[in-house]
N, C-alpha and C positions, 0 to 999 in steps of 0.2 A: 698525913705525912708518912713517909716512909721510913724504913728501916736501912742503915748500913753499916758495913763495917772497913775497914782500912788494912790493908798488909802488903808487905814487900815484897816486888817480884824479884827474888836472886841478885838484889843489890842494885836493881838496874831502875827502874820505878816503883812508887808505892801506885797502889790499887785501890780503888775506894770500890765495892761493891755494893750497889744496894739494890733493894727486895720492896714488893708492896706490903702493907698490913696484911694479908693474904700468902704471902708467901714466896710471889710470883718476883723472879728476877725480872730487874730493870734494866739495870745497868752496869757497865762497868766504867771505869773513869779516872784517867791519868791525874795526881795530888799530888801536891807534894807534903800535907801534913803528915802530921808525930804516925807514928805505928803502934794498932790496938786492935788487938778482936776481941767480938763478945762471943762469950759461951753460952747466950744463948739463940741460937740462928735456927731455921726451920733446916730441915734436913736435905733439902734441894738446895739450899746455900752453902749449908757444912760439907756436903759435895763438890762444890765451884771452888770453894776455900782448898778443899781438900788436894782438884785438882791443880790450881795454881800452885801449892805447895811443892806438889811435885810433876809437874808442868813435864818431865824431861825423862820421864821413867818411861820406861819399855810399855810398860803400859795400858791401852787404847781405852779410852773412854767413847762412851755415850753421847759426845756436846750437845746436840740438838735434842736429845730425848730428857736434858738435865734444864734445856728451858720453856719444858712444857708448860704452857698454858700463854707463852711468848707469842705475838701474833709476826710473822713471816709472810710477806707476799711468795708466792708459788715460785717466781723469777729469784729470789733472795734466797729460799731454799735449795734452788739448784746451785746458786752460786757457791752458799756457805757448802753443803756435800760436798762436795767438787776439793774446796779450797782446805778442809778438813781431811784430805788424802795428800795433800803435801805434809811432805816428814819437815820435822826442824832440822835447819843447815841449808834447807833448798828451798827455792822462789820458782813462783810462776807470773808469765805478765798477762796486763789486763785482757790483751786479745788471745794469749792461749786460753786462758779460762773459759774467754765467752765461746772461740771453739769448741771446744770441748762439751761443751752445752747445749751446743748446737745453736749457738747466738753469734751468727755470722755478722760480721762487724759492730761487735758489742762489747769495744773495750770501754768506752764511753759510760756504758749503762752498768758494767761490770764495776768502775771505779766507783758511779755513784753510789752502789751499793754497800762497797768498801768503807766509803765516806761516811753512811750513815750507821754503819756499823757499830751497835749499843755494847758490844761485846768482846773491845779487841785483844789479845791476848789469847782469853779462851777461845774466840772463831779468827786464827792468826791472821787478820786482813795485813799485818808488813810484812807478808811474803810472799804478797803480789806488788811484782813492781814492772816502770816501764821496759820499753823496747830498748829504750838507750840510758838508763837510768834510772834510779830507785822508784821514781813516781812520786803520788805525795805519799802522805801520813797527816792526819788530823793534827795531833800533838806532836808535831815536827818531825823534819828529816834525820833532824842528828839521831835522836830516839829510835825511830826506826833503824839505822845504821847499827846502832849500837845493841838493837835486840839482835838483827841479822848476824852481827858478828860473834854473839855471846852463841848462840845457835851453830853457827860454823863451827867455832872453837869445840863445841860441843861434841858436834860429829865428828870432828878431828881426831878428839880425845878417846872417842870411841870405837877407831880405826872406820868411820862411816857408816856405821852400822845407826 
């Protein structure tokens, strides 16, 4: 059985993250229980925590070197890089991505990977969305709407910066 712990993202969702006996992030995962962390987390965790805490600071973090030992198909890797260079406030959609990738008509394969995405929030799969609209979101539309907006607001507030 593994390890996790629970905290809130800036009011907008709680986050359940959890870790193997080992140490290895799993997951992350929209709840709605109580909010609690423990003080005692492996250091690759106290990181993740660290960065959802302040998700919004100037910054840049590491993502993918913070879920090492995470297994990534090579396709899923280009995709998270990629989508890890959109700033909060702005969206990409699923076929500019796979462009960009060089995955010529691969919005398709690009969403699937969205979809299975164990990580959302810290690998911001809501800000790829469609050509004519948001796209999906696993844990619904509204929720996506509502991070993309807290994100805009944000960059607003920051003169876009």
């Amino acid at each position: 059985m593994g390890r996790f712990l629970i905290c809130n993202f800036f009011d907008i969702v709680n986050l359940k993250i959890s870790w193997s006996l080992d140490g290895i992030p799993e997951s992350i995962d929209f709840i709605n229980d109580s909010v609690f962390v423990s003080g005692d987390l492996p250091c690759n965790i106290r990181k993740i925590y660290q960065i959802l805490k302040n998700y919004y600071s100037s910054e840049r973090y590491d993502i993918l070197g913070m879920l090492d030992g995470v297994e990534f198909t090579t396709f899923e890797m280009k995709v998270f890089k990629r989508l890890l260079e959109v700033p909060p406030g702005e969206v990409i959609t699923y076929s500019e991505l796979a462009n960009e990738i060089g995955t010529k008509d691969g919005a398709r394969a690009v969403g699937n990977v969205m979809r299975r995405n164990r990580f959302p929030i810290l690998i911001p799969c809501h800000r790829v969305v469609g050509k004519n609209g948001l796209g999906g979101f696993t844990p619904g539309l509204e929720l996506k709407k509502r991070l993309l907006d807290y994100e805009r607001q944000l960059k607003s507030a920051s003169g876009g910066t």
